[in-house]
TORDOZA-596860 format. One record per residue (C-alpha): z, x, y; residue in one letter. Coordinates in steps of 0.001 Angstrom, whole numbers, padded with zeros to 6 digits, always signed. Example, Ala and Ser with C-alpha at 12.3 -4.5 7.8 and 13.67 -1.06 7.14 Angstrom:
residues 2
+007800+012300-004500A
+007140+013670-001060S
//
This chain:
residues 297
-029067+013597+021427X
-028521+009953+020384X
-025765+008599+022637X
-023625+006119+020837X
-020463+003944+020639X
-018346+003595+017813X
-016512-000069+016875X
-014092+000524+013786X
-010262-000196+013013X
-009583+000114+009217X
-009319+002740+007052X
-012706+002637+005898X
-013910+003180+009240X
-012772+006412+009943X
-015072+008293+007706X
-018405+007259+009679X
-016764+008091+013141X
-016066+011771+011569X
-019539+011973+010565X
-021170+011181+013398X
-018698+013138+015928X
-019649+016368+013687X
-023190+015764+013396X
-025235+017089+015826X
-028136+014146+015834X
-025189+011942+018138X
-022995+011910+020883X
-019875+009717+020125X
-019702+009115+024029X
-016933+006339+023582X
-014835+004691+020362X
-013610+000879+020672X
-010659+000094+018497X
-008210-002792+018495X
-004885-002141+020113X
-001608-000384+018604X
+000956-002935+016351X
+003729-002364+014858X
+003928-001818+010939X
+006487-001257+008477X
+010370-002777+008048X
+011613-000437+011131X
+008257-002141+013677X
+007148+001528+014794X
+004050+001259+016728X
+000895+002729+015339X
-002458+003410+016667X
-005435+002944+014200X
-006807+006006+012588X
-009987+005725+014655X
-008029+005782+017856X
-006044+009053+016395X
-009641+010681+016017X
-011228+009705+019127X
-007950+011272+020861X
-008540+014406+019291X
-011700+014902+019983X
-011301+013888+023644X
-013617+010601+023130X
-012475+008053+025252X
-011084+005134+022956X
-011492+001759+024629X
-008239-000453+022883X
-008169-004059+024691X
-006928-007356+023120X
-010450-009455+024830X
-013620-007173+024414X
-014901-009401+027499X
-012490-006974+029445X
-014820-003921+028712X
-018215-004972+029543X
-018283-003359+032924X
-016774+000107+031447X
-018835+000238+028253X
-022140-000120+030480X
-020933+002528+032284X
-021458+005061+029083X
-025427+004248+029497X
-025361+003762+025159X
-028748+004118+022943X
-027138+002455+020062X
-023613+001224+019002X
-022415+001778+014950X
-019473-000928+013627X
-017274-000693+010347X
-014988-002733+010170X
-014158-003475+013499X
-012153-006617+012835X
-013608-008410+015956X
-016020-010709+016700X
-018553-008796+019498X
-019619-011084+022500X
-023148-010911+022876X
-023146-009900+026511X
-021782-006400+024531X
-024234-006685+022423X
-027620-006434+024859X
-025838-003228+026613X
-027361-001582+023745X
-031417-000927+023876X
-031267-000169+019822X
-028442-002602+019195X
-025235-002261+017363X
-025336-001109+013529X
-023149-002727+011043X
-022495-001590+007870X
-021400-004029+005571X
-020127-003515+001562X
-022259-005592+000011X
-025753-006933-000866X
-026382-009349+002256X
-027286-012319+002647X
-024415-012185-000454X
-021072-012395+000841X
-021141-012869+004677X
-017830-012955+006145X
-014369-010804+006544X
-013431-009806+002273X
-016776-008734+000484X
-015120-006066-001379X
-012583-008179-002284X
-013873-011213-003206X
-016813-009133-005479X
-013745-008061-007292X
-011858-011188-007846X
-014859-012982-008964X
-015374-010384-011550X
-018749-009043-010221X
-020049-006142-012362X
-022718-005135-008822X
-022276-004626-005275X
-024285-002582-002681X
-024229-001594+000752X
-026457-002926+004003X
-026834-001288+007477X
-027494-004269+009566X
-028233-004993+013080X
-025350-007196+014657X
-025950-010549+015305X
-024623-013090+017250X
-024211-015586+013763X
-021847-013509+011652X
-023491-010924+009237X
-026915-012765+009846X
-028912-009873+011410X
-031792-008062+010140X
-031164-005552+007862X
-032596-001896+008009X
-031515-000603+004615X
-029070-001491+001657X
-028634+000360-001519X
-027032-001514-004889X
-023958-000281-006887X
-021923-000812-009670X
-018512-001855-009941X
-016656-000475-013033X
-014283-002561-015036X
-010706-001515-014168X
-012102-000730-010110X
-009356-001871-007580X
-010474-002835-004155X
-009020+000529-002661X
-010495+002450-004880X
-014410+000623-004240X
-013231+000705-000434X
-012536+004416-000717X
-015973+004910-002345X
-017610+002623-000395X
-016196+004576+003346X
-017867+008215+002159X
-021086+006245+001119X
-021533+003900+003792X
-020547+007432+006227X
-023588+009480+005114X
-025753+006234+005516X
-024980+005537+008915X
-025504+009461+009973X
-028752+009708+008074X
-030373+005838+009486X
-028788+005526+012584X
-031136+008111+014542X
-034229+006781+012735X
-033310+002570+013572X
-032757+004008+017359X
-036215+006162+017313X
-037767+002939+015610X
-038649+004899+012245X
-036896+001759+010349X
-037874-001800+010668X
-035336-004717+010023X
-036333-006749+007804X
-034732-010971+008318X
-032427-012536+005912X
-032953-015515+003982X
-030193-017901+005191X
-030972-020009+002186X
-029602-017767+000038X
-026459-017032+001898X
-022541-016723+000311X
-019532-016614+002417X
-016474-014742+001869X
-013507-015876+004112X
-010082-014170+005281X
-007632-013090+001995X
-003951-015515+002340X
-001281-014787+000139X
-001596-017392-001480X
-004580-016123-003262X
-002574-013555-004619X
-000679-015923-006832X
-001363-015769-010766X
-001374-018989-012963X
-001942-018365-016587X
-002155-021623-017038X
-005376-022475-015049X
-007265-019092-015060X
-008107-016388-017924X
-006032-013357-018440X
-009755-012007-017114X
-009379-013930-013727X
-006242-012652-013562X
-006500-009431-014096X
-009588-009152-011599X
-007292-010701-008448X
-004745-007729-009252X
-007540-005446-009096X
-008972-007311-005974X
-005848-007846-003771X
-003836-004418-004697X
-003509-003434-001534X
-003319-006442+000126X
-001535-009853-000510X
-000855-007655-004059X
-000424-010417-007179X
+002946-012605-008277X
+003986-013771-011790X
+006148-015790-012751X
+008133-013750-015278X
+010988-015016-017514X
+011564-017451-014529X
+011773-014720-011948X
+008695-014460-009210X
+007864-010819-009133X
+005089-008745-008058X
+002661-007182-011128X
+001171-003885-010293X
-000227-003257-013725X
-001390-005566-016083X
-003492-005629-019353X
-005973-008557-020276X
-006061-009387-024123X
-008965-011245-025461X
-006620-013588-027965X
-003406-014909-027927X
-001837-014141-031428X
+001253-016507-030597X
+003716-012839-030081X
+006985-014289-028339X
+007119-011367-026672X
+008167-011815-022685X
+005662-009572-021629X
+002903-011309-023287X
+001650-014584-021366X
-001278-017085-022676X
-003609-017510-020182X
-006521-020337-020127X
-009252-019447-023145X
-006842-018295-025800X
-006145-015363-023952X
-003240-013804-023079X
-001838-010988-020735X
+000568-008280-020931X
+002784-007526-017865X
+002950-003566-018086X
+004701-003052-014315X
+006112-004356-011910X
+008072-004300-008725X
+011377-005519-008638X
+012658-008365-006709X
+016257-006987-006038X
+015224-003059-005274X
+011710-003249-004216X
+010956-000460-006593X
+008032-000349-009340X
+009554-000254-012657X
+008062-001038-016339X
+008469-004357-017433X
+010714-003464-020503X
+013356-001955-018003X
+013187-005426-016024X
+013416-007572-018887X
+016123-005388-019909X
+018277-006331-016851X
+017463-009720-016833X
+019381-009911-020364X
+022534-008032-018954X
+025655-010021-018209X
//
């Protein structure tokens, strides 16, 4: 049995750690997370999913705020290989060489294409019809490592980024059960990337969730709602009120309607502000009831 340790914090980590504690190829001997935080309007404390598994299945979980702390502990665990998704950390390369087979990343996209912290995000927002996924051995030079196996796939046209991340956590799952025993047996070969044809990503701000019809397409704008849904979500400037758009519709012409849901965007387009959530109650409403208040005395 193929002992390994398991690096993850978001969401889309927890599906891999679930495959590989119930498949019977590995031993999950330890899970490294980052530490509790608080969330939320009332600052509860939360532990990541991950940690939440790894507690119920009795794997010690390993949650420090400098990995540097855990050398001397994760050595202890004697690990063939280590798998990381979306750990959120960089990963010192003394933690690196404890591992004879190294540490497996997988990745949401076709590397050396997006390197960096928001591929799944950024794919979006630029308006990218394909994506893919790479298993890649960790590196000290971020996403750099040679890669072991990657897979294309398509991204359909109204796609959010929760809904590709969502997709994109089962996939990347059953391709980190199936590989990871065959990269640690040496059945796979990495193969280098080509640095020359390397394209960062960087971190999402919330800036970036801002909307200006009158530098992008309704297109462009349409694809950052899809892209930061979940996180910065979009704002609009909407019969002078900033608000947050959780649906909109991209029209391919601006006929000129004076409607206040219908905005002209760059390219003679236009887009139509379906819902939104409102600035006083913090509750999604359609735009036709906002507008509708906005007119009261």
């Amino acid at each position: 049995m193929i002992r390994v340790i398991f690096f993850g914090t978001d969401k889309i980590s927890t599906p891999t750690l679930q495959a590989l504690i119930a498949s019977p190829k590995y031993e999950v001997v330890a899970v490294v997370t980052k530490p509790d935080a608080t969330r939320g309007r009332g600052h509860k404390m939360y532990s990541p999913e991950v940690a939440q598994l790894a507690h119920e299945h009795d794997i010690t979980c390993l949650q420090p705020t400098k990995l540097s702390q855990t050398i001397d502990q994760l050595a202890k665990f004697q690990p063939d290989i280590g798998a990381l998704v979306a750990y959120g950390k960089i990963i010192p390369r003394q933690i690196i060489d404890l591992f004879p087979h190294g540490i497996i990343n997988f990745h949401p996209s076709m590397l050396p294409v997006y390197r960096g912290p928001s591929p799944i995000e950024t794919a979006i927002m630029h308006g990218d019809k394909l994506t893919g996924l790479s298993l890649m051995k960790l590196s000290a030079e971020m996403d750099a490592g040679d890669i072991f196996y990657q897979e294309p796939a398509t991204i359909a046209p109204d796609e959010t980024a929760r809904q590709l991340y969502d997709r994109f956590a089962e996939r990347g799952a059953e391709l980190m059960v199936d590989k990871l025993d065959q990269i640690a047996q040496g059945k796979l070969t990495g193969v280098s990337q080509d640095d020359n044809l390397a394209v960062y990503c960087h971190m999402i701000t919330p800036e970036m969730g801002q909307l200006d019809p009158h530098t992008m397409t309704a297109r462009e704008c349409y694809d950052r709602l899809r892209a930061f849904d979940g996180w910065p979500k979009c704002h609009l400037d909407l019969a002078g009120v900033d608000v947050i758009v959780t649906k909109l519709k991209p029209l391919d012409r601006f006929q000129g309607d004076s409607w206040q849901d219908i905005i002209p965007c760059q390219g003679n387009s236009a887009l139509q502000v379906i819902e939104l959530i409102s600035p006083k109650s913090g509750r999604r409403m359609s735009v036709t009831d906002f507008l509708n208040g906005q007119h009261r005395p």
